[in-house]
C-alpha positions as CSV (number, residue, x, y, z in Angstrom):
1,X,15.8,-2.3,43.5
2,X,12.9,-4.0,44.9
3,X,9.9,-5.4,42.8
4,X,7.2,-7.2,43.1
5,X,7.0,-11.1,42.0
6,X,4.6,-10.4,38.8
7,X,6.3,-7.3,37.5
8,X,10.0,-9.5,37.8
9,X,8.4,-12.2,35.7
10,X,6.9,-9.8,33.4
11,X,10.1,-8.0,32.7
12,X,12.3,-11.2,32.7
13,X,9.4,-12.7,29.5
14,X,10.5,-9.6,28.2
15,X,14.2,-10.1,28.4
16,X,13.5,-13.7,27.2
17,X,11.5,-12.4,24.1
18,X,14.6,-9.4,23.4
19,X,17.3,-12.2,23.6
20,X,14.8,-14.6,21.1
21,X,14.2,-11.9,18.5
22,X,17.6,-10.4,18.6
23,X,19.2,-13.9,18.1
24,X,20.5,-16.2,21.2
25,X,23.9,-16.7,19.5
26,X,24.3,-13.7,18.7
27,X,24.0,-11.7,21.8
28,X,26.0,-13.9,23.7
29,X,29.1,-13.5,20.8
30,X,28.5,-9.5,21.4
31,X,28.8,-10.1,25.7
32,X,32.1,-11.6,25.3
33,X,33.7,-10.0,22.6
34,X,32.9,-6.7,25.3
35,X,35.9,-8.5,27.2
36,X,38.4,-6.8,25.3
37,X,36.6,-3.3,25.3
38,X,36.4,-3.0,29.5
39,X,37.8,-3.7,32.5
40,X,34.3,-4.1,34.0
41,X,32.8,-6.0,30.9
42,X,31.2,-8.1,33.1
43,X,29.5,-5.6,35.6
44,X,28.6,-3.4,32.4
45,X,26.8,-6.3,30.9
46,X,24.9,-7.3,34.0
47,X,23.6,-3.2,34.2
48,X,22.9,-3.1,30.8
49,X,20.9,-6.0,30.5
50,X,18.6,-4.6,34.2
51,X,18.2,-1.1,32.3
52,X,16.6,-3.5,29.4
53,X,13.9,-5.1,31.9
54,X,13.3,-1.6,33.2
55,X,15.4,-0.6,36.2
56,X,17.4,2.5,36.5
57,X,20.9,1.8,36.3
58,X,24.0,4.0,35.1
59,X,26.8,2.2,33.2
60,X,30.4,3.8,34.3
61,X,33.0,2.0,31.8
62,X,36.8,1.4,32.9
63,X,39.1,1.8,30.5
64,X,42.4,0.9,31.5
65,X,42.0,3.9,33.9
66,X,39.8,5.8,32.4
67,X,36.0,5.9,33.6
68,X,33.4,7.1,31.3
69,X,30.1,6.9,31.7
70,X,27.3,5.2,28.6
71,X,24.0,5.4,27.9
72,X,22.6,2.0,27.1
73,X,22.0,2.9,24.0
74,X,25.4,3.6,23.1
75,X,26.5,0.5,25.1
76,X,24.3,-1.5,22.9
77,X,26.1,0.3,20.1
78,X,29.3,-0.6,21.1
79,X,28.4,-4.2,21.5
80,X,27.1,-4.3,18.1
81,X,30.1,-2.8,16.4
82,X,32.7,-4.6,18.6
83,X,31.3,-8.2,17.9
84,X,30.8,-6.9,14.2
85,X,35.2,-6.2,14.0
86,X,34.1,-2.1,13.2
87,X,35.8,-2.1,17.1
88,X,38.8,-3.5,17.4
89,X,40.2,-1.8,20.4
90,X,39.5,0.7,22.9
91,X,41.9,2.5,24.8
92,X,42.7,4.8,27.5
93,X,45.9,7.2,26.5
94,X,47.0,10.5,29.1
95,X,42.9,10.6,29.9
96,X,41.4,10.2,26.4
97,X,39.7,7.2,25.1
98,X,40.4,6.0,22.0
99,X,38.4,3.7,19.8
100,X,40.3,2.1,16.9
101,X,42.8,4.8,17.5
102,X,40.7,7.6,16.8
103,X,40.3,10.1,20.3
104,X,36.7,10.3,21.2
105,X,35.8,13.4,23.3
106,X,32.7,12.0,24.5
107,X,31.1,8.2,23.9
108,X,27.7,9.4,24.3
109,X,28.0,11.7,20.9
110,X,30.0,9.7,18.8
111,X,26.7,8.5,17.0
112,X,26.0,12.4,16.1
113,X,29.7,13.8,14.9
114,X,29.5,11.5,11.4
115,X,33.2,12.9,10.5
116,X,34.3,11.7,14.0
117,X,32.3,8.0,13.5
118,X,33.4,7.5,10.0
119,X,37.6,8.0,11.4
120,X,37.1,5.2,14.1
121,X,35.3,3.3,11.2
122,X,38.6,3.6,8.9
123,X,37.1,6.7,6.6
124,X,40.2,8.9,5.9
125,X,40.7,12.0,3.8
126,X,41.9,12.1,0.5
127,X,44.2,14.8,0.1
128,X,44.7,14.3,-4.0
129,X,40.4,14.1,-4.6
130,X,39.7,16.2,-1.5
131,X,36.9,13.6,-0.4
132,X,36.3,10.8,2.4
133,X,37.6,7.4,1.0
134,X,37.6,3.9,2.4
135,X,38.5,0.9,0.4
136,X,38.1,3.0,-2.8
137,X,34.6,4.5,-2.2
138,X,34.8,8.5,-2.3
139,X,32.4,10.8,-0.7
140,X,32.9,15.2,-1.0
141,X,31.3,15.3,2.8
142,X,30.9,12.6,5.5
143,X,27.2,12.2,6.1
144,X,25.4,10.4,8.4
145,X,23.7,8.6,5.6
146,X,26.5,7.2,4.4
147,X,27.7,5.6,7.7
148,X,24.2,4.1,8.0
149,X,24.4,2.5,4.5
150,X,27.8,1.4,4.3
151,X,28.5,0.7,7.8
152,X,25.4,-0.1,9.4
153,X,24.0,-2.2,6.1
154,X,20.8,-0.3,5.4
155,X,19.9,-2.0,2.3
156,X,22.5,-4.5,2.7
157,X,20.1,-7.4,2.3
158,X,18.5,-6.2,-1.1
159,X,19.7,-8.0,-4.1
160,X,20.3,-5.5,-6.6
161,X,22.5,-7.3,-9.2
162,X,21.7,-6.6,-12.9
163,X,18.8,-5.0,-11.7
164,X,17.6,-1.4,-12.4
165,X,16.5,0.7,-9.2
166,X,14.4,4.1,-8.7
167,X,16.1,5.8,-5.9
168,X,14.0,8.2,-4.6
169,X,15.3,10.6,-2.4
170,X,19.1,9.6,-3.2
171,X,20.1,12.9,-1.1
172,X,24.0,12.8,-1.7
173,X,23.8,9.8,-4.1
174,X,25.0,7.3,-1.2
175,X,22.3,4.6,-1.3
176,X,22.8,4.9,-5.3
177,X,26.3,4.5,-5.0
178,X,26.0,1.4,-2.9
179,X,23.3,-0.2,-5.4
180,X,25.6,0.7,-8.4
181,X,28.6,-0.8,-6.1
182,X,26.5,-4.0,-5.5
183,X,25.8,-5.0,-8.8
184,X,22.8,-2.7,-10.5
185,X,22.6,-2.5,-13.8
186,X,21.1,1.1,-13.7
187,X,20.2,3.1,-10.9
188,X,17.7,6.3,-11.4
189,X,18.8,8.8,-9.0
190,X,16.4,11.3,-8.2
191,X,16.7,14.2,-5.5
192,X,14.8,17.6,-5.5
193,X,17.0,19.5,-3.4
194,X,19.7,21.7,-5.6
195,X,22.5,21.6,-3.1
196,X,22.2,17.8,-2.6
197,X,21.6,17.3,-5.9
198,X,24.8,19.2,-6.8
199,X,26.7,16.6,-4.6
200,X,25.0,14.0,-5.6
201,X,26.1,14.5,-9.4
202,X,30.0,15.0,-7.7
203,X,29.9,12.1,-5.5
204,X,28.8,10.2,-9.0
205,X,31.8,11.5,-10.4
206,X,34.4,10.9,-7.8
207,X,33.2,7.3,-7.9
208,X,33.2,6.7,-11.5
209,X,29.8,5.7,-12.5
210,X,28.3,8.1,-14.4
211,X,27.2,5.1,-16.7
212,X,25.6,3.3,-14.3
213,X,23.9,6.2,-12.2
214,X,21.6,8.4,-13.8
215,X,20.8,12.0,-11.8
216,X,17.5,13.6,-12.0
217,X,17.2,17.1,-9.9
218,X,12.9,16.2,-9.2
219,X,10.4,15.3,-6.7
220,X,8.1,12.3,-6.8
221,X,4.6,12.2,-6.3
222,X,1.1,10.8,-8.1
223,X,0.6,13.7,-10.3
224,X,3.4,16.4,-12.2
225,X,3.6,19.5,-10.3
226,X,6.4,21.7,-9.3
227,X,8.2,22.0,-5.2
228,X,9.9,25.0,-3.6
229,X,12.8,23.9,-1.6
230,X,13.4,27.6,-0.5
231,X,16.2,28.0,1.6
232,X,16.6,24.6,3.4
233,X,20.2,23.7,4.1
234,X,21.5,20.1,2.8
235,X,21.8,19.4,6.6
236,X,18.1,19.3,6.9
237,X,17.0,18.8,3.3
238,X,17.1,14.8,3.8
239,X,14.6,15.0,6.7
240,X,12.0,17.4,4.7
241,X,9.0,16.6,2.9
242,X,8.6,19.3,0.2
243,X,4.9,19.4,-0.6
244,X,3.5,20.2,-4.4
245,X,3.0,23.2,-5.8
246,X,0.6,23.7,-8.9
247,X,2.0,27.0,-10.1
248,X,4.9,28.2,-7.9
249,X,8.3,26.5,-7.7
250,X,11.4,26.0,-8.9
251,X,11.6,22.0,-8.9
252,X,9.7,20.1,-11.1
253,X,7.5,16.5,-9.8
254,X,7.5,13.8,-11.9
255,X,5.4,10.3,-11.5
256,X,6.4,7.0,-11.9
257,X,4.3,6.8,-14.9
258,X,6.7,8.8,-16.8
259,X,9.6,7.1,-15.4
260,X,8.3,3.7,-16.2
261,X,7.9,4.8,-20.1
262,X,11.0,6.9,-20.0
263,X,13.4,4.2,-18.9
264,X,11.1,1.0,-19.8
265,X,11.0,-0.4,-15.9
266,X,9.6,-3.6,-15.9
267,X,8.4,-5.9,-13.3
268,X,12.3,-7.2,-12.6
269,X,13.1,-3.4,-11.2
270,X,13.1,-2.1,-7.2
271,X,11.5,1.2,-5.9
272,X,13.5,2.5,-2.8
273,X,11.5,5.7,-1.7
274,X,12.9,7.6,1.5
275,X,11.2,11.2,0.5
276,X,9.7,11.8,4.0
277,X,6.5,11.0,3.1
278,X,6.2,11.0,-0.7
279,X,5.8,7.1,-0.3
280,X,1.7,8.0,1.4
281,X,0.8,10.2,-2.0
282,X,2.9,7.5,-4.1
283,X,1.5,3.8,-2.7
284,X,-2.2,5.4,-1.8
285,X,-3.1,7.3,-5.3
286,X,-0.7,5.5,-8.1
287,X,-0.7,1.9,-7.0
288,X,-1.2,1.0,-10.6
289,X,2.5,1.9,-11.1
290,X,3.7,1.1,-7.6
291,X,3.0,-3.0,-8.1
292,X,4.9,-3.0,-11.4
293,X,8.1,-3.2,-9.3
294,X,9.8,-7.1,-7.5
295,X,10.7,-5.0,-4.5
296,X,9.6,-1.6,-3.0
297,X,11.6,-0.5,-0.2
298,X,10.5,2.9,1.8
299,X,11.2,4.0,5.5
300,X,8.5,5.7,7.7
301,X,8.5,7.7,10.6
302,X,7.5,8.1,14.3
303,X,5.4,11.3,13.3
304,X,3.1,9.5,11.1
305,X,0.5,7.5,12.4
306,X,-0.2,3.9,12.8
307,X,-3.2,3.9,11.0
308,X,-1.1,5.4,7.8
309,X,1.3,2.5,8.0
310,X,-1.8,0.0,8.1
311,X,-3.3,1.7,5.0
312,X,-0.4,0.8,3.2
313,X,0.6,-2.2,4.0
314,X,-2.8,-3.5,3.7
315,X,-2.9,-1.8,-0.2
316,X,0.7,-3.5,-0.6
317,X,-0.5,-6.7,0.4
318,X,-2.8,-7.7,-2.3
319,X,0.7,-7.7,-4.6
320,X,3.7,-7.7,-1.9
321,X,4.5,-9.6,1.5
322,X,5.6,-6.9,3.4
323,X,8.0,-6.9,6.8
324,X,8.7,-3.9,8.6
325,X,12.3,-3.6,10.8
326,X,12.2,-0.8,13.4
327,X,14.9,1.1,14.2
328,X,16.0,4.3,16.2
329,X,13.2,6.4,15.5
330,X,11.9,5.0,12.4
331,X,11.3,1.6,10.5
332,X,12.4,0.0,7.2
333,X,9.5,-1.2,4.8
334,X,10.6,-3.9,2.9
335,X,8.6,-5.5,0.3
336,X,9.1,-8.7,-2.4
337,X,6.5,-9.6,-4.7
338,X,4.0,-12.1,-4.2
């Protein structure tokens, strides 16, 4: 594990800069609540924290005789979750581990089995509505959506109260449901795709807010047109741009123009836009709608460029201060009026 002197001090400003941005306090709460997780809490911390200044280490958790090996990225996870009370215990039971009960197969892919991650999360399945519930929230399918918004806290930090929001690209309904649950006075739901669509307009139901949620089966963009969604499954239609159409498809496009006169949005409202790339065609070519809003929040992606996220922050900023969180894969746009 050798190194020389200027890369070590390179990599430890680095670790010094990780623990400032990431919150002092904070980090040190998640290293000890990790003493009632492992055996080798201690050992696990120290490799984790060497894999974050660059050096290849393996993590190999004890479990009260169990040994499973983590990625750092799930040990990070785990760190999160177990200083946050979603972990409350891990165990080792006749060679399964368990977390909060729930067996786990495999540590390393509890972040992709969503059904899995929402039982250890205290998700169950209601037998009498045939749904996911957890403290009276209903969902027809377990997505990975909705752990991210109601577990993780997405848009957690957006004050929605007796405010109305545009939801655009409310897949399932989940991020709709959550604004409706935190206080929105009317939320405009609005998802091309028919199956999630479909499940959007039942997940409405099963939670009772029919008059607070308002379900429009469109696309978003600067000008009408129509979309084709084809035959994408709902398992990949919330990671698809659909691109317009001027004479074939089945799924009209409407613009915020029309949505500002329909439902009389004024300057008090918040745009949320996570269409996989609607926000470019939306911010770029119908800014004149786009600064009516307080707040505009919109996610972008490691496939588009830098130079597209500079464009539009730098048209956002003549109305908006803007700051972007990264995250897995992505970043989180969020932006109040000046």
């Amino acid at each position: 594990m050798s190194d020389s002197l200027p890369r070590r001090l390179k990599k430890l400003f680095l670790l010094k800069d990780f623990s400032k941005r990431h919150g002092l306090l904070t980090k040190l709460g998640e290293a000890l609540s990790l003493r009632y997780l492992f055996d080798n809490w201690m050992s696990l911390l120290v490799k984790y924290i060497l894999s974050k200044m660059g050096f290849k280490t393996r993590l190999y958790a004890k479990i009260n005789g169990c040994i499973s090996e983590v990625s750092p990225d799930i040990f990070s996870r785990l760190l999160s979750w177990s200083w946050g009370g979603r972990i409350k215990s891990v165990r080792c039971v006749n060679g399964k581990i368990l977390l909060n009960d729930i067996a786990v197969d495999d540590l390393n892919n509890i972040i992709s089995d969503p059904i899995k991650l929402s039982q250890v999360f205290g998700w169950r399945y209601d037998e009498t509505y045939n749904c996911r519930i957890k403290q009276g929230i209903r969902f027809r399918n377990m997505r990975e959506s909705i752990i991210a918004i109601f577990e993780f806290g997405e848009y957690a930090d957006i004050n929605v109260k007796n405010k109305v929001v545009i939801d655009v690209g409310a897949f399932v309904g989940d991020s709709a449901i959550f604004f409706a649950l935190n206080g929105a006075k009317m939320v405009i739901a609005i998802e091309p795709h028919p199956q999630a669509f479909l499940e959007l307009c039942d997940n409405i139901k099963l939670n009772s807010l029919e008059k607070t949620i308002i379900p429009i089966n469109a696309g978003l963009s600067s000008k009408p047109c129509l979309i084709d969604p084809g035959n994408i499954g709902i398992e990949v239609a919330y990671t698809t741009y659909f691109e317009c159409k001027d004479r074939e498809g089945t799924v009209p496009v409407i613009t915020l123009k029309e949505l500002a006169r329909d439902f009389h949005i004024d300057d008090s409202a918040i745009l949320k836009m996570d269409c996989e790339g609607c926000e470019y065609d939306i911010i770029l070519k119908d800014y004149e709608h786009v600064r009516i809003f307080e707040e505009i929040i919109f996610e972008y992606h490691e496939y588009m460029t830098k130079i597209s996220i500079k464009l539009l922050l730098n048209k956002l900023s003549k109305d908006f201060t803007c700051k972007i969180h990264k995250k897995d894969g992505f970043g989180l746009v969020k932006c109040t009026k000046k």
